[in-house]
C-alpha positions in Angstrom: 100.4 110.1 120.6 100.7 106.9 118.2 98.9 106.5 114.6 97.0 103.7 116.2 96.3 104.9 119.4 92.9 103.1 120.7 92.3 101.1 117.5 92.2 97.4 117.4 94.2 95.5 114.6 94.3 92.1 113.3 96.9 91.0 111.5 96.8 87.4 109.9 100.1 85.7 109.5 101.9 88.0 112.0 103.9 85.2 114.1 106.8 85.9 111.5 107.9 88.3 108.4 106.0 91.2 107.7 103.1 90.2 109.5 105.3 90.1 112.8 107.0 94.0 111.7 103.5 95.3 111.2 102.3 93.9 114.4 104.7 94.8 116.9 105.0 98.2 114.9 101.5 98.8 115.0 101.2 98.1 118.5 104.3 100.4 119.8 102.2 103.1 118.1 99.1 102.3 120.5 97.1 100.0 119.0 95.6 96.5 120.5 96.7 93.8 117.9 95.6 90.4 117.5 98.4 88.1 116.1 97.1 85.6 113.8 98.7 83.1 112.5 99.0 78.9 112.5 102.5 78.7 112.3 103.0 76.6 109.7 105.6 76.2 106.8 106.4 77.9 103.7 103.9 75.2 101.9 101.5 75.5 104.1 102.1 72.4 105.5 102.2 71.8 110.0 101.3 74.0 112.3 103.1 75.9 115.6 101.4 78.0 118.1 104.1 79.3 119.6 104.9 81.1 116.9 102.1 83.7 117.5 102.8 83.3 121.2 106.4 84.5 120.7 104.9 87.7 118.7 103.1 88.2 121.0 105.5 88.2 124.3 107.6 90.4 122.8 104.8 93.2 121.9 103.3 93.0 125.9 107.5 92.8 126.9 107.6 96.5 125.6 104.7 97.6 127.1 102.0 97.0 124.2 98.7 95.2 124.1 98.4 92.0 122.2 96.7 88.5 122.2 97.2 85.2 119.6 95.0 83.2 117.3 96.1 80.4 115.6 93.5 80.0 113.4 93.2 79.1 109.6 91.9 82.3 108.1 91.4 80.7 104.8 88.8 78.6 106.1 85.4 80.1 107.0 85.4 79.3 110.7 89.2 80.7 111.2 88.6 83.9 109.0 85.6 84.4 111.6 87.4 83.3 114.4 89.8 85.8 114.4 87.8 88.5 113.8 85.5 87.3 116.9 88.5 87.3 118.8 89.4 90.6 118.2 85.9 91.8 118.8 85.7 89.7 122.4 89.2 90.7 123.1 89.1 94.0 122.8 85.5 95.2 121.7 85.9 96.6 118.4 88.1 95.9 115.0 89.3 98.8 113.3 92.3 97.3 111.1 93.0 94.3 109.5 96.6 93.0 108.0 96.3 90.4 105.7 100.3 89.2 105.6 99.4 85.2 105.4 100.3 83.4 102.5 102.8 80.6 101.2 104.3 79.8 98.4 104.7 76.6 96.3 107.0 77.1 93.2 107.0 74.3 90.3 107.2 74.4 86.6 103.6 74.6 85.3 104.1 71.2 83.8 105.1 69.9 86.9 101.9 71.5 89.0 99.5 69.2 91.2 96.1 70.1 91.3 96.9 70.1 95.4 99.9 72.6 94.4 97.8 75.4 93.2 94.2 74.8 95.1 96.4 75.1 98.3 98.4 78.8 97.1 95.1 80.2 96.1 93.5 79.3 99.2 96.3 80.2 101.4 97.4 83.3 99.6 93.2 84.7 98.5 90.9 83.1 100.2 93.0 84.0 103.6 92.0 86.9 102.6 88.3 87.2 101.6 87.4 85.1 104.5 88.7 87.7 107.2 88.0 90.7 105.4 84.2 89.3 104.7 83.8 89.6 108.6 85.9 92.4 109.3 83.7 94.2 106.8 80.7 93.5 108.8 82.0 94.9 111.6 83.6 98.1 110.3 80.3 98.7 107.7 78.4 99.0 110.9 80.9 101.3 113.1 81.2 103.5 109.7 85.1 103.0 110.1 87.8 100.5 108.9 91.3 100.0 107.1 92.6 96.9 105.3 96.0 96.3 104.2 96.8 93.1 101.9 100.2 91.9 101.0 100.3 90.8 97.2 103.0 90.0 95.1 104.7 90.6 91.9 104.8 87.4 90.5 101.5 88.4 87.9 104.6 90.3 85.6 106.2 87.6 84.7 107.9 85.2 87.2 108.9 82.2 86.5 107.9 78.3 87.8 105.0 80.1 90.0 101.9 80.3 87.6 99.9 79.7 91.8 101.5 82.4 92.7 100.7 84.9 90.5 97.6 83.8 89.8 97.1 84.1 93.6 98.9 87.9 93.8 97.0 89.1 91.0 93.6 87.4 92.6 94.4 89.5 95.4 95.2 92.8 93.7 91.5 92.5 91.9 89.6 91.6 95.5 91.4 94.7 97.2 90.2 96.6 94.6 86.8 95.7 94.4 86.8 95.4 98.5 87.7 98.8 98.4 84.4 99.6 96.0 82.1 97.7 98.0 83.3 99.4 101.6 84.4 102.7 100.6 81.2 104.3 100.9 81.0 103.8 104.6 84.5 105.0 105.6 86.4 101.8 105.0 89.2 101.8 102.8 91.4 98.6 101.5 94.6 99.2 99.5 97.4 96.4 98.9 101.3 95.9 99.1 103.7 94.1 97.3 107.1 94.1 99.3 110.5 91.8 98.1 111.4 91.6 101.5 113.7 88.7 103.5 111.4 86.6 104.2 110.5 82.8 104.7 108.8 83.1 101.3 111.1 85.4 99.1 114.2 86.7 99.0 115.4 90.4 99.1 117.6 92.4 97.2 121.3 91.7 98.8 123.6 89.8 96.5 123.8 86.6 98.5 120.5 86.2 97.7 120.0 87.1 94.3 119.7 84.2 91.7 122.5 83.2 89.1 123.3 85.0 86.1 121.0 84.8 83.6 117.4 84.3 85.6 115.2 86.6 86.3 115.2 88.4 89.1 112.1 90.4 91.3 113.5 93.5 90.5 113.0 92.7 86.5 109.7 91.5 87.5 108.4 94.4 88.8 110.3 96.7 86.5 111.8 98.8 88.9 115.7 100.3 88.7 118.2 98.9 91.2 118.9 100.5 94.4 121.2 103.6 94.4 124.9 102.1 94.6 125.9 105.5 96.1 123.3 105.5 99.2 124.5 102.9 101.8 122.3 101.8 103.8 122.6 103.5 107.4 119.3 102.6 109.2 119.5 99.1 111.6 119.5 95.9 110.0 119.1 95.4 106.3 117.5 97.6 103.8 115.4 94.2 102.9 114.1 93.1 106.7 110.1 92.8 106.6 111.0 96.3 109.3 111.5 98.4 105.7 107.8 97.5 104.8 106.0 98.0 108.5 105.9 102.0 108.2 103.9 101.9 104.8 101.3 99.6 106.2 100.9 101.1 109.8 100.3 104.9 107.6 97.5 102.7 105.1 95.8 101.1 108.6 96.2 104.2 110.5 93.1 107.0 111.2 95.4 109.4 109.2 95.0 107.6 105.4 91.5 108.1 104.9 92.0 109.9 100.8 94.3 106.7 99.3 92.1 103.5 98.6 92.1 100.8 96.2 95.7 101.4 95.7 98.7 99.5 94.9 102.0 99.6 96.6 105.3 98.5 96.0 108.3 98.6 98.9 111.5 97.5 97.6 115.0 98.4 100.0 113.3 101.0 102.0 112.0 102.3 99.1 108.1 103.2 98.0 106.5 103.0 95.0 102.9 103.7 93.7 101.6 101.6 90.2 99.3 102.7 88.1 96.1 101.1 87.4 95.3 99.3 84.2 94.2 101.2 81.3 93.6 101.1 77.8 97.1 101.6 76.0 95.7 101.8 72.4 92.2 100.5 70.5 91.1 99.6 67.1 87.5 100.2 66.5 85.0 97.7 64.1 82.1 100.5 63.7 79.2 98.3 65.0 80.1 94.7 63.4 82.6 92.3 64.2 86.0 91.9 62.4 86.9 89.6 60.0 89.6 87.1 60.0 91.2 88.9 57.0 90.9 92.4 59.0 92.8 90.9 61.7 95.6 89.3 59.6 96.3 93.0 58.2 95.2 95.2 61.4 96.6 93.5 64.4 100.2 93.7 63.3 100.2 97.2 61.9 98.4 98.6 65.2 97.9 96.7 68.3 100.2 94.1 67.6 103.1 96.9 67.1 105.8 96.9 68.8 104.7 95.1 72.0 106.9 95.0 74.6 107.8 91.0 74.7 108.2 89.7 78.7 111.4 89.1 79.6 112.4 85.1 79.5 114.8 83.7 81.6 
């Protein structure tokens, strides 16, 4: 028996990266999977459909069940599209995987108009537009699980304002998807991996950045990994493989108690952050405060001893 036996899965951007791991994961553990994704580059830019063909092959080459779209999910007729296909292909959608995005890194003084309109759009909208219309279909079968890959970029990175304004757009809509559809037995939780992937680089030293820039791992405020642990599964601690398991458990029948939740996979590695909440308060007794009140409060209580980002 397989987590996902007799469910249906979409997963968008699953040609390569995490999206492939999750699919051809998902699918060795019995579910039907429908491998979006357009093939196109980094930026966004061209377009390859054998890249969800080859995906595909190799999940019906070990015995699975699998067909490809090669849709646009951030536009309204791909997001639907995929969904229908799913829906035509196999009758039903129980879980959607949204791994699209892309990435286009530039100084914010630098930054086109086109530059960020196309990150948000690739990186949110790719995932309202499929998760509007997987929604329908899950509120009416009283069932559903979506999984949304977000990043870290929100805590500080650097040169990628589109970015993370485009992760922490997506860590808001899972959990307000996960408000609206939780009543009828539909949850939608989100993961940020640093994986090796087309659009960021993992933890090994070759690909780490120079001394004295920032790294993901100061990002996300996380320690380093364990110096005295070597790695002993295959591959590499950071192949999109580390990430598959969490997201197979969040889109599998089993994880019906964890929604609107926040993950982080780092080297094989889980982690579970917090959600916002109030830190400290001052409290004006039913007027507003003055100017004056703010020059002598702020820096005696809110204002003390802030944390300052780290600056590369």
């Amino acid at each position: 028996m397989g987590a996902m036996d007799g469910r249906v899965l979409v997963v968008t951007g699953g040609g390569r990266g995490i999206g492939r791991a999750v699919a051809l994961l998902a699918a060795a553990e019995g579910a039907s999977v429908v491998v979006n994704d357009t093939g196109c580059e980094p930026d966004g830019t061209g377009s390859n459909p054998a890249i969800a063909d080859a995906a595909v092959a190799a999940i019906v080459a070990a015995g699975g069940k699998a067909i490809a779209d090669y849709g646009d999910v951030s536009t309204l007729e791909g997001g639907e599209g995929v969904i229908k296909a799913a829906l035509e292909g196999f009758g039903r959608i129980d879980a959607l995987a949204n791994c699209a995005g892309i990435r286009r890194d530039t100084p914010i003084w630098e930054m086109t108009e086109e530059d960020w309109d196309t990150v948000i759009r690739g990186n949110v909208k790719s995932q309202f537009i499929p998760s509007k219309f997987a929604g329908i279909a899950m509120r009416q079968q009283r069932y559903g699980r979506v999984v949304s890959m977000v990043n870290d970029a929100g805590l500080g990175a650097v040169g990628a304002s589109n970015y993370a304004a485009a992760g922490e757009g997506a860590i808001g809509f899972t959990r307000t998807l996960a408000r609206d559809l939780g009543r009828y037995g539909i949850t939608a939780n989100a993961i940020s991996p640093l994986a090796r992937t087309r659009l960021a680089g993992g933890l090994s030293e070759d690909l780490r950045p120079p001394a004295g820039v920032i790294d993901a791992l100061t990002v996300a405020r996380i320690g380093r990994p364990n110096p005295l642990t070597p790695w002993e599964d295959t591959g590499h601690a950071d192949d999109p493989e580390s990430v598959a398991p969490l997201a197979v458990y969040l889109l599998s029948e089993a994880c019906d108690n964890i929604n609107a939740q926040v993950f982080g996979v780092r080297g094989g590695d889980i982690y579970l952050y917090s959600n916002p909440a109030i830190d400290r308060q001052i409290v004006s007794y039913g007027r507003r405060f003055t100017m004056e009140e703010m020059d002598d409060l702020m820096p005696r209580t809110l204002g003390l001893n802030i944390p300052r980002p780290v600056i590369a």
